[in-house]
MARMAR-399928 format. One record per residue (C-alpha): z, x, y. Coordinates in steps of 0.5 Angstrom, whole numbers, plus 2048, in hexadecimal, padded with zeros to 3 digits. Layout:
<sites>
up Z, east X, north Y
...
</sites>
This chain:
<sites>
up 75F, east 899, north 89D
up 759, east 894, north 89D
up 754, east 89A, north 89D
up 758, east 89C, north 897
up 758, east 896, north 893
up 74F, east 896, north 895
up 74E, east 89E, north 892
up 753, east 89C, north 88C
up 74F, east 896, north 88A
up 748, east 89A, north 88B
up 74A, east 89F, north 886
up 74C, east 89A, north 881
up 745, east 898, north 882
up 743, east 89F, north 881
up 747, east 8A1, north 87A
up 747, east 89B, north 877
up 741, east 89D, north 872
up 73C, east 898, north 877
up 735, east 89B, north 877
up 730, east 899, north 87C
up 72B, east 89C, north 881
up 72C, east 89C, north 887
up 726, east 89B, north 88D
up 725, east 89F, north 893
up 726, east 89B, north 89A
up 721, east 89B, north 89F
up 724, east 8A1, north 8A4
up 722, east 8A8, north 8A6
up 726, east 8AB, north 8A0
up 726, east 8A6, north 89A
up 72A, east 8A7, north 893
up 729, east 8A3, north 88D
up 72C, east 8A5, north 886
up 72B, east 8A5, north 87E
up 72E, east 8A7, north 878
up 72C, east 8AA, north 873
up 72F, east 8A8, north 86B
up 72E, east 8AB, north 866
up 730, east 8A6, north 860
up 731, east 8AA, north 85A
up 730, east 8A3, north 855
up 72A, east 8A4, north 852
up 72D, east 8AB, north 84F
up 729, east 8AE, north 848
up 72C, east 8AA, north 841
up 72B, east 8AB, north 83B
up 72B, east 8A5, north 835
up 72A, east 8A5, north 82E
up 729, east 89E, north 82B
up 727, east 89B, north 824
up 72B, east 8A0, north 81F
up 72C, east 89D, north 819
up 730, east 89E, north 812
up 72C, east 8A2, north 80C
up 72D, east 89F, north 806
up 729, east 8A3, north 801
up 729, east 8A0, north 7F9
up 725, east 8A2, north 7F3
up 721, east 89D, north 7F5
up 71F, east 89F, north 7FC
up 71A, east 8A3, north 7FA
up 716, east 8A9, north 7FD
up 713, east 8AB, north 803
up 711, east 8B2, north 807
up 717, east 8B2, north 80B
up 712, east 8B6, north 811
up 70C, east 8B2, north 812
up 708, east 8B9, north 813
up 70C, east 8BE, north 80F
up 70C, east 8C0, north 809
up 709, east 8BC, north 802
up 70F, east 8BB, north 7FE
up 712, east 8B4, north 7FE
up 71A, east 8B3, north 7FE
up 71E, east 8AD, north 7FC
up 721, east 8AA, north 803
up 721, east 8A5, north 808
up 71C, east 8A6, north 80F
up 71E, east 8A2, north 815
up 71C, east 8A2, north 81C
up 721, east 8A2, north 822
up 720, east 8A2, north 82A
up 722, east 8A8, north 82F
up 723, east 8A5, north 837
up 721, east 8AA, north 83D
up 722, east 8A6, north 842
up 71E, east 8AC, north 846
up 719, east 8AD, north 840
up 71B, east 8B4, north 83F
up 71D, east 8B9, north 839
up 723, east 8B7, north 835
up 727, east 8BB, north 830
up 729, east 8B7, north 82A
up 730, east 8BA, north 827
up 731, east 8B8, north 820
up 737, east 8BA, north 81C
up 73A, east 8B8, north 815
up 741, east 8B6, north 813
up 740, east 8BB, north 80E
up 73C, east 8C1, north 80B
up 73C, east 8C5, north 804
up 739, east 8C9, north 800
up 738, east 8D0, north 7FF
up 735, east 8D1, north 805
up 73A, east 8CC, north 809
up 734, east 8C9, north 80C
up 731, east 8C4, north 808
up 735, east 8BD, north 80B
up 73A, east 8B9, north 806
up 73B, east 8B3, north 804
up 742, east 8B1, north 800
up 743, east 8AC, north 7FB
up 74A, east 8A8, north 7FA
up 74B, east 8AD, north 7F4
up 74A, east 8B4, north 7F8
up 744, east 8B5, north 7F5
up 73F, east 8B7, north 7FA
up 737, east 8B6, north 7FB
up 733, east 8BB, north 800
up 72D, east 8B8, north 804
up 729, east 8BA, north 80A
up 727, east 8B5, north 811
up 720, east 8B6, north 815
up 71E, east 8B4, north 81B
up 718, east 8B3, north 81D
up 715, east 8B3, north 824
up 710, east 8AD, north 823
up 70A, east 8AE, north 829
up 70B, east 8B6, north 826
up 70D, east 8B6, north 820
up 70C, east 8BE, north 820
up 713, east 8BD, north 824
up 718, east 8BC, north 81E
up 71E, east 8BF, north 81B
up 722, east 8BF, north 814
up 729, east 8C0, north 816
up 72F, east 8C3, north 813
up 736, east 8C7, north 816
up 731, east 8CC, north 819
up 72B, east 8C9, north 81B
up 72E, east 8C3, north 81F
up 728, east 8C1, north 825
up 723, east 8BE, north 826
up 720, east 8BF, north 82D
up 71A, east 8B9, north 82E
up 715, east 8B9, north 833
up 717, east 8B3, north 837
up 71B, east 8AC, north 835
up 718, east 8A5, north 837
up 719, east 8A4, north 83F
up 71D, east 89D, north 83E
up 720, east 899, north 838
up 71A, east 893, north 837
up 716, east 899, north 836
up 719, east 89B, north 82F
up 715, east 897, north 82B
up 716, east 898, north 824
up 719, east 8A0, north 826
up 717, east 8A6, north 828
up 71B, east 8AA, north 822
up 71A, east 8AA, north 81B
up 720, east 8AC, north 817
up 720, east 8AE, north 810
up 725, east 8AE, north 80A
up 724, east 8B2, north 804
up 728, east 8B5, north 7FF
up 729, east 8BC, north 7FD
up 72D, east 8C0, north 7F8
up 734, east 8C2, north 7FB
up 731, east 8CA, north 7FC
up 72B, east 8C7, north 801
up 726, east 8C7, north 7FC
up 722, east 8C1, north 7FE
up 721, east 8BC, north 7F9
up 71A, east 8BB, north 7F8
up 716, east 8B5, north 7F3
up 71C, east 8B4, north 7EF
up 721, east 8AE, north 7EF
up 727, east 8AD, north 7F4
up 72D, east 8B2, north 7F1
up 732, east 8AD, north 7F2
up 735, east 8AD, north 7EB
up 737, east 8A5, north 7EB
up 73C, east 8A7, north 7F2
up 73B, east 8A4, north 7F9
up 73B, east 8AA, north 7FF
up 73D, east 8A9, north 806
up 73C, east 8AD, north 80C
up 73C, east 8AB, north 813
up 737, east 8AF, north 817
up 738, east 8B0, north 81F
up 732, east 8B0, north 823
up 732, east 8B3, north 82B
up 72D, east 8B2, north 830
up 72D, east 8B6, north 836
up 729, east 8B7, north 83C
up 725, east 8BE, north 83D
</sites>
C-alpha cells in the first residue's frame, strides 16, 4: 500500500503543470528530461488608436483630401490617427458608413434632425507611402496598408491621414465650392476595422 501511496504522489508531481529538466545521473545508462512549451501569448494584434470626431463647418476651410493626387481642394476636415501591428505586418483597414445614397448608393450619407441628407466622401491616406490610399464608399470599402506601427509608443502623431469632404447626394465631388449644408447640421457615425493580413 505504501508503494502505492509513493507512485501516486510521483504522478501528481508529473500532471501537475510543473516543468523542469531533469539531469542524467552518473551511471552506465543515464536519462534526463526537458520540456518543450510553446506559449501562444505573443499571438499577432492589431489596433487602431487616435481616431477622432470630424467637424467640418463653413469655416473649416480647403484642403487636397490626398496629398499627391488630384489638384482640386475640397471643403473638409483632415486628421491622422494610428494603426497597431504588433508584428509590423499588412493590415486591412475596413470602413463602413451608417448610411449611403444618392443615385448610385455609393456616396456615404450624412442625415440632419430634419431628414434632410448630405453626401460626403472619406479618404485614407497611408502616410510613409501616400500612393497606398483609398476613397471609400458602399463598394470600395478597403484599404489594404503595407505594414502598422510595431508597438503603441510608436504612433507619434499617427500613421493614417483621414479626409472628410462634402459631396453631392449623386457622388459628385464637390470641388472649390462652399460647404452645402444648407444652415442644417449632419451626423454620420463611420466604423473603421482593422485586421491582420
Amino acid at each position: 500500500m505504501r508503494t502505492n501511496r509513493i507512485l501516486a504522489a510521483l504522478l501528481g508531481l508529473v500532471l501537475s503543470g510543473s516543468y523542469a529538466a531533469t539531469q542524467g545521473t552518473l551511471g552506465a545508462t543515464s536519462t534526463g528530461t526537458f520540456t518543450n512549451t510553446f506559449n501562444g501569448t505573443g499571438v499577432r494584434q492589431v489596433q487602431i488608436l487616435g481616431l477622432q470626431d470630424a467637424v467640418v463647418t463653413p469655416d473649416t476651410g480647403q484642403f487636397s483630401p490626398v496629398t499627391q493626387h488630384g489638384s482640386n481642394v475640397y471643403w473638409g476636415v483632415a486628421d491622422q490617427f494610428c494603426v497597431v501591428d504588433t508584428y509590423g505586418g499588412a493590415v486591412n483597414l475596413t470602413v463602413s458608413g451608417d448610411e449611403y445614397g444618392g443615385l448610385d448608393g455609393q456616396s456615404l450619407v450624412a442625415r440632419a434632425a430634419n431628414g434632410s441628407l448630405l453626401g460626403y466622401k472619406l479618404a485614407f491616406e497611408y502616410i510613409a507611402d501616400v500612393a497606398v490610399y483609398g476613397v471609400f464608399d458602399q463598394v470600395d470599402d478597403t484599404l489594404t496598408i503595407p505594414a502598422g506601427a510595431g508597438d503603441p509608443s510608436l504612433c507619434a502623431a499617427g500613421n493614417m491621414r483621414k479626409a472628410i469632404f462634402a459631396t453631392d447626394i449623386d457622388d459628385v465631388s464637390i470641388a472649390d465650392g462652399p460647404l452645402p449644408a444648407n444652415g442644417n447640421v449632419y451626423f454620420s457615425t463611420v466604423t473603421v476595422t482593422a485586421t491582420p493580413v
